[in-house]
N, C-alpha and C positions, 0 to 999 in steps of 0.2 A: 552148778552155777546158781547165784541166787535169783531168785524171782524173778526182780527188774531190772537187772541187769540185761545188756541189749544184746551183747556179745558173748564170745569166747575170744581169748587170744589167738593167734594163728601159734603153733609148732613153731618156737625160736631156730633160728640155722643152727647149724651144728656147731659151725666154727666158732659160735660165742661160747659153747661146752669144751672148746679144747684149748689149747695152751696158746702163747703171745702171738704166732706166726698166725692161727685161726683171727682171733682179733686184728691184727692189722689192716686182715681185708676193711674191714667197719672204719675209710676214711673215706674221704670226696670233701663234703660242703665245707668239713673244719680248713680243707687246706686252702678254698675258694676265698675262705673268711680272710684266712692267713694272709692269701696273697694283697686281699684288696686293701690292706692295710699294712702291709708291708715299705709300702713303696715311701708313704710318705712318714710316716711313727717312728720305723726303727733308720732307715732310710736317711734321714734326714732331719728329724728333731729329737730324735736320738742323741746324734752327735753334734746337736748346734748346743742343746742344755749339756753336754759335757763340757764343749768349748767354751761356753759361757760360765760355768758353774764347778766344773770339775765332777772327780768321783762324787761328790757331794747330793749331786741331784738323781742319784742313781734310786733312791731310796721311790722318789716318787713315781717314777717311771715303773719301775717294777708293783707300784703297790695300786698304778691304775690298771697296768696288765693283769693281775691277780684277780682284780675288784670286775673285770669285764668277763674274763673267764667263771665266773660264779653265776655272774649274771645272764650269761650265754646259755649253762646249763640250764638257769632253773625256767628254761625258756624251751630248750631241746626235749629236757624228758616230758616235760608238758605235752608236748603235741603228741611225743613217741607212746603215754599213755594215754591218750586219750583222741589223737586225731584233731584236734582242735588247737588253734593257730591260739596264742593266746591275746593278742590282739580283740581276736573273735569275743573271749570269754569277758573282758574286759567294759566292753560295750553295753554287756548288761548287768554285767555285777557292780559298776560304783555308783556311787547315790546322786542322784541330780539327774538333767535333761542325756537320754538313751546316745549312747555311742559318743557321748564329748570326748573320753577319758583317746579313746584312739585315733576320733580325730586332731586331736591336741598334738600326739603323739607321730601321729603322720605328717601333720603341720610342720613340725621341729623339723621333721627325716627330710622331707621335699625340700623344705627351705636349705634345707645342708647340701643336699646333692648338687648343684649347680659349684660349689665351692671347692669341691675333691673333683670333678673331672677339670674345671678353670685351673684348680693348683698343682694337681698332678700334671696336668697340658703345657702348665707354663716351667715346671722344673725339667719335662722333657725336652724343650721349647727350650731353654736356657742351654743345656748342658751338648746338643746337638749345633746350635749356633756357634759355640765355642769349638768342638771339635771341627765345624766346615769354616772357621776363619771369618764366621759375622755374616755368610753369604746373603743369607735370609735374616728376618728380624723373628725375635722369640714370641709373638703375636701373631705373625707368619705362621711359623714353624710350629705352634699351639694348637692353630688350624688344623695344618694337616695332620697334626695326633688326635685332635678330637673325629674329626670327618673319616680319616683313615682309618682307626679303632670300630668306629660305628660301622662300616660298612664289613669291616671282617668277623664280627660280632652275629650281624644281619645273617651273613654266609654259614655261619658257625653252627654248633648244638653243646647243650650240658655235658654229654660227657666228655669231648673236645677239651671243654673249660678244664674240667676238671683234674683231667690227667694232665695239660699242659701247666696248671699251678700248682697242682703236689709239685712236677719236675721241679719248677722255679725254685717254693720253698726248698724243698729238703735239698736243693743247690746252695741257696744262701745261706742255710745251717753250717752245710761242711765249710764253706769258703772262707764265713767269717769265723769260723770258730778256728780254724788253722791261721788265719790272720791276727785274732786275738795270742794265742800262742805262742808265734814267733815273735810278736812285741812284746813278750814279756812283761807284764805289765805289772803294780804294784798289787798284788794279790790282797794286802793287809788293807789300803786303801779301797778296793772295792767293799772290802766287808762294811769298813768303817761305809762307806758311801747307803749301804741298807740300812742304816740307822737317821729316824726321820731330823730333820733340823731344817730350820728358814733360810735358803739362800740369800746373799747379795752379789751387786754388781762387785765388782774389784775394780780398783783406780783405773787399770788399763784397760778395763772394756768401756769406763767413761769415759777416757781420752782419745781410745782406737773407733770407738763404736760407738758414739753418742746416739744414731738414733736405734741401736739395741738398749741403749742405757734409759732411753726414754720411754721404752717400755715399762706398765705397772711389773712385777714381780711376778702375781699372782695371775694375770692375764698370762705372761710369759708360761708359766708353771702349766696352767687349763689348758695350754696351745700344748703341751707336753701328753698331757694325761687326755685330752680328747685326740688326740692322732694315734695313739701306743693303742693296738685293738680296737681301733675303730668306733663309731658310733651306732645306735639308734638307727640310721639311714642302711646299713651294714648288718646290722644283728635282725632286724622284722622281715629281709631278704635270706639270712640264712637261715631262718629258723624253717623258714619255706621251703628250703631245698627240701629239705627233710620227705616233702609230698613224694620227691622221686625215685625214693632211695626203698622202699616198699619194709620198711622198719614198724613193729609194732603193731596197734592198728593199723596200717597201712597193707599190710600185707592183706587182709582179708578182702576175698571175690565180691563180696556185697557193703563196702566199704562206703560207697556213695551215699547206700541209706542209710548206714548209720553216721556218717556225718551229717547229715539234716535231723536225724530225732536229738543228738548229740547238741547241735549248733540252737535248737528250740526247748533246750531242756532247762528248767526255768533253776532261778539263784536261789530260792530258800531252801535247797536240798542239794548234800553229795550230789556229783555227777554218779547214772545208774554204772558203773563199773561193778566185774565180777569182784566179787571175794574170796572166793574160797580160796583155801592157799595152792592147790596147785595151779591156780588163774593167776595169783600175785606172784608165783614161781617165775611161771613164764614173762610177768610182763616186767619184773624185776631182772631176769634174764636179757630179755630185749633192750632195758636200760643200757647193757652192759656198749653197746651201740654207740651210744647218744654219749656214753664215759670216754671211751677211745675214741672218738670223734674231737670231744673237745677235749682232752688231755693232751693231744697229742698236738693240734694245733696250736696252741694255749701253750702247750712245753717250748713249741719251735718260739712262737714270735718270742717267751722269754729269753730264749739263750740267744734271739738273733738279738735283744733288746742289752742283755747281759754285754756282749761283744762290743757293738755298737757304741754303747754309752762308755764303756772302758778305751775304745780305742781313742773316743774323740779325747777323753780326759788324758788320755797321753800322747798323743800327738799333736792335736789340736789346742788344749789348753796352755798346755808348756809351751808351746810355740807363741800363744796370742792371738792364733787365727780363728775364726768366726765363719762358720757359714752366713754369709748375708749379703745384700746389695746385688752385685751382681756374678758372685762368686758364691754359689748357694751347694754348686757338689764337688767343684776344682778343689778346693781343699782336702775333701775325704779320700782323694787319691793317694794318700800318704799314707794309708791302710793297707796296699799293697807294694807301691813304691819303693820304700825301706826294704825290701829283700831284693827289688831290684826292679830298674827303671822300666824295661820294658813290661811288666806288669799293671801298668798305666792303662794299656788296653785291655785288660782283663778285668780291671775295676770299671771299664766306664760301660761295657758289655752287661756286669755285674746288676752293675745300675739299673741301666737299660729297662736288661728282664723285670727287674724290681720295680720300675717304676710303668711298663709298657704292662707287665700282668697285673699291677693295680690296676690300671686304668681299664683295661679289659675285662677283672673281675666286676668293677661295681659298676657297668653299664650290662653286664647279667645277674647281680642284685636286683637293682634298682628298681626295673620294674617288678619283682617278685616283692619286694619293699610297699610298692604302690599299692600293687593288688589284695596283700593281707591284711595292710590299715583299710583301706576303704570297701573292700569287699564286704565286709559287715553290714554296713553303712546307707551302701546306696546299688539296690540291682541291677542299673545299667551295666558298673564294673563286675558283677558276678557274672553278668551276660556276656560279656564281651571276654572275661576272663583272662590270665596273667600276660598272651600275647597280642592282645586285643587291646592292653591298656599300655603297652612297651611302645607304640607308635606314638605316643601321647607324652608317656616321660623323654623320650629320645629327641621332640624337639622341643622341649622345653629345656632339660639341661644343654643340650648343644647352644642353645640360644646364649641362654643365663652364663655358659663356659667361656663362650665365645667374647661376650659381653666382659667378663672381668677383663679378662685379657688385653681386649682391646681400647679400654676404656682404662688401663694403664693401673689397676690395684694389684699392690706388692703381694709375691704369696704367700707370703709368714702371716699377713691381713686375710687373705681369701682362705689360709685353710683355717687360720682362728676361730672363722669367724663358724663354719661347719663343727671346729672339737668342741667349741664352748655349746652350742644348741644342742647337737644331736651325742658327742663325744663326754660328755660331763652331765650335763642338765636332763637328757633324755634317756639317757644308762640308767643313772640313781634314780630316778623315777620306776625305771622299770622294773630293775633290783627291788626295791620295796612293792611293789605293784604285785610280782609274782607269789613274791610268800605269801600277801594276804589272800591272792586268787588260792592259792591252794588250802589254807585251811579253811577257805570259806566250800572249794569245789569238789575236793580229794576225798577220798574215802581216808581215813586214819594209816590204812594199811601200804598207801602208795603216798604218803608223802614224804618229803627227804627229809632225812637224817637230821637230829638236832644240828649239830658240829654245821653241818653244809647249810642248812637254814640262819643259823647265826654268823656264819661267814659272808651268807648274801642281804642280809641285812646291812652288815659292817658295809660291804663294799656298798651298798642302796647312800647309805648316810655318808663315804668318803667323797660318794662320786658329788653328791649336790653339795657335800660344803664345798669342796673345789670351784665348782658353778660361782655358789653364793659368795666364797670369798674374791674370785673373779671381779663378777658383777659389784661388789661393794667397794674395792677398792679402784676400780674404774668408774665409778659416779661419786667417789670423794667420799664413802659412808667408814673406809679404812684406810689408813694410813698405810 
């Protein structure tokens, strides 16, 4: 080991030495991520931008899912080799007044949370009033899934979570990919549809739909590409799980103290990491982790995004129909309907899980979310640590949840307003954030691949023009 180097790696598991079945074990938090972003991205404005746009809008959907998966990783093996949250490293590597860069960043994530438990609340809140015949009102019914949720959450534990949203996802893979299948769908059309181009309305969604039509474009577009993989609020939580999964650094008995010499080791030098090469064997090895973690996640929401976006453009488009108003999932029943009527109940089941394990995943983010932006920051939150700060997020977004809901904002407005901060704006930030931490922190020998560095680049600059064309074209600066 070289000199100042702090550590050794622990012995990688075996199972990362042996063939695909050994690897599989290496998932949990990617399917967590999965789920919390599930519900509402492919779920639901998955097939509202088909219906609106056709196979057309397929291109962009897919190329903000791509752009968050890159972003995700170069955020994963970050911690996995080094122990360190990058949030943490963040706070003292960029130039100006100590820790702005992640409180900025934490700023975005908070202010978003309130808007995915309020919009997730109110489409479960929608689609439940409709099956009990309007008994309750969907602000009611928002209620009891936020309250309800909370309290089974409280009851709960991590590996709980985690086994019951793999079940979810890799339910929603097979279900919709069988459902894509049977509709047959225009195979040549999707291609065409990955190929970029600028949407428009068509005559009959400004005749049928005037107030979708009244939407900017590209606001429309950022509500797309900030739900599809989630945001900022979502990734500073997952990268967290990581602490519990005993990967990389993590595995070692005297872990505690090398994260405090780690977390105080100053910016004008590499971090002290081992080099020799059977040290970057092993910790290259352990990467293999943090790859099938997020491959495999990252794989599911595309093909659930892939389906999704294909079915609405053939069911939904050809027909005219829009998710919107007050019909926001009664449409997408036509996804399993078409083989046969009583399958209606098995779509709204479908839903359900989709939209009940979002809500459950990112109320076990969220304060994980909290705790790695500001833990840096300020020691009361390292005192009190990740369950000590989860009393603190829990009524604040209940409140802020409660408050959209009942204070009557549509959710196509309340989750916008979350993709465009934390889904768009706070992604591309971090994407570019990351590369630079590591050729400023990484020894030569642990940093990623050109190819993977140039692709999180790409996605750092897709994700904020997205933001900025957003932003521009809603204050009149674009046509």
């Amino acid at each position: 080991m070289s000199e100042k180097a702090l550590f050794k790696y622990p012995e990688p598991d075996e199972r990362l030495l042996g063939g695909w079945k050994g690897l599989l074990a290496f998932m949990g938090p990617g399917f967590i991520l999965a789920s919390a972003t599930v519900g509402s991205g492919e779920v639901f404005f998955a097939p509202r931008g088909a219906a609106i746009f056709g196979y057309g809008i397929l291109w962009c959907l897919l190329l903000g899912a791509l752009a968050k998966g890159f972003m995700s990783y170069s955020g994963t093996r970050y911690i996995v080799l080094t122990g360190e949250h990058p949030v943490a490293r963040w706070g003292q590597l960029f130039p100006g007044p100590k820790n702005w860069f992640p409180v900025l960043m934490g700023l975005l994530a908070i202010a978003s949370f309130p808007s995915w438990v309020g919009g997730l609340a109110n489409l479960l809140g929608n689609m439940t009033m409709m099956l009990t015949g309007g008994s309750l009102s969907v602000p009611l019914w928002a209620t009891i899934y936020i309250l309800g949720t909370l309290a089974i959450v409280l009851a709960g534990g991590y590996s709980w979570v985690e086994k019951s949203q793999t079940a979810i996802v890799v339910t929603m893979v097979i279900t919709t990919l069988i459902a894509l299948f049977a509709s047959k769908p225009a195979w040549g059309q999707i291609l065409l549809g990955m190929i970029p181009s600028l949407p428009v309305y068509e005559p009959w969604v400004v005749a049928k739909y005037p107030d979708v039509a009244s939407r900017k474009i590209w606001l429309e577009m950022v509500a797309y590409v900030g739900a599809i993989g989630g945001g900022i609020y979502d990734y500073i939580g997952y990268v967290g799980l990581y602490r519990a999964k005993g990967w990389g650094v993590f595995g070692l008995p005297n872990f505690r103290e090398i994260e405090e010499k780690i977390l105080t080791a100053k910016c004008d030098k590499t971090l002290p990491l081992p080099t020799e090469k059977e040290e970057v064997t092993k910790a290259m090895t352990w990467l293999k982790a943090a790859q099938v973690d997020t491959t495999v996640s990252f794989g599911a929401l595309l093909l659930i995004t892939v389906a999704f976006t294909a079915l609405g453009a053939a069911m939904l488009h050809t027909a005219q129909l829009i998710p919107a108003g007050n019909k926001l999932l009664e449409h997408q029943a036509r996804f399993l309907t078409f083989l046969h009527p009583s399958l209606v109940y098995l779509y709204y089941l479908g839903v359900w899980c989709a939209l009940w394990g979002t809500l459950y995943s990112i109320m076990e983010l969220y304060p994980s979310t909290t705790y790695e932006t500001f833990a840096p920051v300020f020691k009361w939150v390292r005192e009190k640590g990740r369950q000590g700060c989860a009393k603190f997020v829990y009524v604040y977004i209940v409140a802020v949840g409660l408050a959209y809901n009942w204070f009557g904002f549509n959710v196509v407005t309340i989750l916008t307003i979350g993709g465009l901060l934390g889904g768009t704006l706070g992604c591309g930030l971090w994407a570019l954030a990351q590369v630079w931490t590591e050729s400023r922190m990484l020894p030569l020998e642990y940093r990623m691949a050109p190819w993977v560095r140039y692709a999180t680049i790409a996605s750092g600059l897709f994700l904020l023009t997205m933001a900025a064309l957003s932003i521009g074209q809603q204050f009149g600066f674009i046509k």
